[in-house]
C-alpha positions, 0 to 999 in steps of 0.5 A: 698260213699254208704253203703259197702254193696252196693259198686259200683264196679266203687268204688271197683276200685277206692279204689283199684287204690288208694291202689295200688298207695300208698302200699309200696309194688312193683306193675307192669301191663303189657299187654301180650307182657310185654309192662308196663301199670302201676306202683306204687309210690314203683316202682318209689322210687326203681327204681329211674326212672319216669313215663313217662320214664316207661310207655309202655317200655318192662319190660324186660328193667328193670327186668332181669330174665329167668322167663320172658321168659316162661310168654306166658305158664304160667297157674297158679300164680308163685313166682320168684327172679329177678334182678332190674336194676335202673336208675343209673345202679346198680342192686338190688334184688326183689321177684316178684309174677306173677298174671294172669288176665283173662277175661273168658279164654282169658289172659288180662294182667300180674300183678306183685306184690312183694318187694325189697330183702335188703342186708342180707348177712352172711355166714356160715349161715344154711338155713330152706328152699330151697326157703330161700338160693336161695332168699339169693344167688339171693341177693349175685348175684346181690351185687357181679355180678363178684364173682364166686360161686358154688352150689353143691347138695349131696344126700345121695345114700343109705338113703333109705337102712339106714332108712329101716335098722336102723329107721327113728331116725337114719337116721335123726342123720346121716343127722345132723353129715353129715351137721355139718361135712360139715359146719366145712368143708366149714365155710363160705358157705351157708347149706340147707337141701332140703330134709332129703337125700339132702343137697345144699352146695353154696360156695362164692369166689370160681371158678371151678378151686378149685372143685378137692379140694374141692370135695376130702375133701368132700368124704375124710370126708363123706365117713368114716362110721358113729358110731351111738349107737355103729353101724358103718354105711357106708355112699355112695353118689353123687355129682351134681355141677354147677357153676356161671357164667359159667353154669347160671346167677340166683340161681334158675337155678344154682340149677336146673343144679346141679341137672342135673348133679346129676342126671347123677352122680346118673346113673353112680354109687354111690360116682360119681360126675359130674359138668354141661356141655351143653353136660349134657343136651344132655345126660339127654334128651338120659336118659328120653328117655331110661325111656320113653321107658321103661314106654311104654314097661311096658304100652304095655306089651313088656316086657316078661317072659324068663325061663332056666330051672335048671337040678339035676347034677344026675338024669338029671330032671329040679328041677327049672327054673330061670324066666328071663326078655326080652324085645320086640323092633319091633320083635327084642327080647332084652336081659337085659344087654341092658336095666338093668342098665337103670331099676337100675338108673331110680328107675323103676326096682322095678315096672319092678319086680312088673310086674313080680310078677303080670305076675307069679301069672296069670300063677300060676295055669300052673306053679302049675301042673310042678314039678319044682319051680320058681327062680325069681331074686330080686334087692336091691331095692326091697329088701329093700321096705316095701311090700317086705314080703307081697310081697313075703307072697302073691305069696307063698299063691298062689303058691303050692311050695316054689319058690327061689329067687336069690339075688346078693351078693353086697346085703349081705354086706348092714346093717339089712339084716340078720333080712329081710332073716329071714322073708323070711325064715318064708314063707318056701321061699328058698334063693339062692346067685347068681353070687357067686365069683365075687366082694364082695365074703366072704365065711362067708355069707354062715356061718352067713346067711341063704342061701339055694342055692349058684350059682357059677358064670359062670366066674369060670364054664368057666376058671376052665379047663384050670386054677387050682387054679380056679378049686380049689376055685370051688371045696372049695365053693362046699366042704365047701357049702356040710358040711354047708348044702347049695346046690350048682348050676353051671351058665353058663354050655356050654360043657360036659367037665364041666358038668362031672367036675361038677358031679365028684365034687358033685355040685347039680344042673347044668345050662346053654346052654348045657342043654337049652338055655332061651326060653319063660315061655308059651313054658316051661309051655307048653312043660315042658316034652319036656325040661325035657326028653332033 
């Protein structure tokens, strides 16, 4: 042999056939039709087979995994768990790596290398990693082919509220109470923590027909609030569920199904739980598409800006305008009870409201020369994201006035929000609760919180002509909110019945059709003396 700074590359193959001939580790080539080209003395001693019953047999023979479906498209290395069938006809577990050979551009052959997955099995067992418990449930797969098992992934619902009100320490505590409550829950599953908001719950032995059970235990004890340092903090989350064999063969697609379904879970609400169907796949698909939609509509600004401008109950002139969102579909204009529960589901409400604030600061120097302020509604979510303040501080600066922004009353009763009003209040920003009197009401938000303006909801504006005890509860938000020295507005003003009901009880500020319906915030800048003579 020459010196090894001189090897011949015939050498550097010779060394490397050799290698792969005697490592205790699994090599298989194959060429791009999985036709096998070789395999090494590791394979044979597993497999219990012999060359020549091999050899120029498809892979798909003796390997069985999803996986190899999807060779022809893969454009980069990957790693997977497989099922290795033996001669005799039993079946072990393998993780195999996937290696491209190339030759320039063009795909020559598949190689794949990797070792056989001995029998660890053990339950109540908390894995570090996801990549772990799945490699583990592959093995119980292949070991029990006929025993039932359910993944069930739970994801914390309000984390991000939590971590944001109470620091990322606490958080990361209720995330442990939550594991050790689940692992007394279910002594003899597998727990891994996918992410700090995301746990895998896999149970052995146990058929769809124990979820009803199953799933009441798991919100009879999660959904008690959590004492930490004295604070009692609520918990809500989902639940996304699949089972073998029903819903897929291998753990890796079990867990991608339970996410499915968690997502769709995730859509409806919080504490809603789903199990995988085929009909899921269907309605997964229905849901990209609404948030493809919704990311074409934010690309090609189909978006727009709606205001309704809010009138003085006495002197009749507009003292603001609530800016409301539409969106364009051909010439069609969408109102947002068509499109706002997909914004909220999909995460993308807070970059929907992003646009809105970017879109009010272009036209801040026309909104500077009306006398009347913007309302701008703000969700929970972006509520509670860091650059809120920032956020906020940075349209104040641009704006001469001080703006309102409206926020729904559900968000009142999250943890750490009263110290988040109180830096808004430091920008000279007004607060307004809007929809008030409907779902979570509480006369005390208007004691312990620093609201300038409540809305009453357009339900009781409605009804209260023809139902006294209606009447009533409007008369005791405008009283009590006068002597708190809140103002008052009325949503949803349609006759001048209400509008002189509403003046004899000295609500501030009146709204609605009877007055003028939403129009565009170019037409409202433009003809704002126009709305404000009608």
């Amino acid at each position: 042999m020459q010196s090894s700074g001189n090897i011949s590359k015939e050498e550097i193959c010779n060394l490397i056939y050799k290698l792969a001939l005697e490592i205790n580790k699994i090599i298989i080539i194959t060429d791009t039709q999985r036709t096998i080209l070789f395999a090494n003395e590791a394979f044979y001693k597993i497999s219990n087979y012999l060359k020549e019953e091999i050899i120029g047999q498809k892979l798909d023979l003796f390997i069985e995994s999803s996986k190899l479906k999807n060779l022809s498209i893969l454009r980069k290395n990957y790693s997977f768990i497989a099922k290795l069938k033996k001669k005799d006809g039993i079946y072990t577990t393998v993780e195999l790596t996937i290696l491209l050979l190339k030759n320039k551009d063009s795909l020559e052959a598949f190689v794949f290398f990797g070792k056989e997955l001995k029998s660890i099995i053990s339950h109540n067992k908390e894995f570090i990693n996801l990549k772990e418990t799945l490699k583990h449930v592959e093995i119980y797969i292949t070991e029990f082919r006929n025993n039932p098992i359910l993944f069930i992934v739970l994801e914390i619902r309000n984390f991000f509220t939590i971590s944001s009100s109470f620091g990322l320490n606490v958080a990361y505590k209720i995330t442990k109470i939550l594991n050790n409550q689940l692992k007394k829950l279910f002594p003899e599953a597998y727990i891994s923590n996918i992410r700090l908001d995301q746990v895998l719950i896999v149970i052995f032995n146990q058929n769809k027909h124990y979820l009803p059970g199953i799933i009441s235990s798991i919100f009879d004890k999660l959904l008690s609030p959590i004492n930490i340092n004295g604070e009692e903090i609520p918990i809500s989350f989902n639940l996304g569920i699949s089972t073998y064999p029903e819903d897929a063969d291998n753990a890796e697609d079990l867990y991608e199904k339970a996410l499915l379904a968690l997502d769709l879970a995730k859509n409806k609400g919080e504490n809603i739980h789903f199990s995988y169907s085929k009909d899921i796949d269907i309605l997964i698909k229905k849901e990209i598409e609404k948030r493809n939609e919704i990311l074409r509509a934010l690309k090609y600004e189909k978006f727009l800006l709606y205001v309704q401008p809010i009138y003085s109950s006495k002197t009749f002139e507009i003292e603001s305008f609530e800016i409301l969102l539409r969106l364009k579909h051909n010439e069609e204009i969408i109102l947002p009870k068509h499109f706002i529960e997909i914004l909220e589901n999909s995460g993308l409400i807070t970059k929907v409201e992003n646009w809105i604030f970017e879109k009010i600061k272009l036209l801040a120097s026309k909104i500077n020369n009306i006398k009347a302020i913007p309302s701008i509604n703000l969700s929970a979510k972006s509520f509670f994201t860091p650059s809120l303040i920032d956020k906020l501080k940075n349209l104040r600066e641009i704006l001469k006035s001080p703006f309102i922004i409206e926020l729904t009353e559900r968000l009142f009763i999250e943890p750490n929000v009263f110290s988040i009003l109180k830096e808004i209040k430091k920008l000279d920003i007004l607060i307004a609760i809007d929809d008030f009197g409907t779902g979570y009401s509480s006369l005390g938000y208007l004691i312990d919180f620093p609201v300038d303006i409540v809305k009453i909801d357009m339900n009781f504006i409605k009804r209260m002509i023809n139902e006294p005890k209606v009447m009533a509860i409007v008369q005791v938000i405008i009283d009590l909110s006068k002597k708190l020295g809140i103002k008052t507005l009325a949503e949803g003003v349609e006759n001048e019945k209400q509008l002189k009901i509403l003046q004899s009880l000295n609500c501030n500020y009146l709204q609605g059709f009877y007055f003028s319906k939403p129009v565009s915030i170019e037409d409202f800048i433009l003809n704002y003396e126009k709305y404000q003579k009608k």
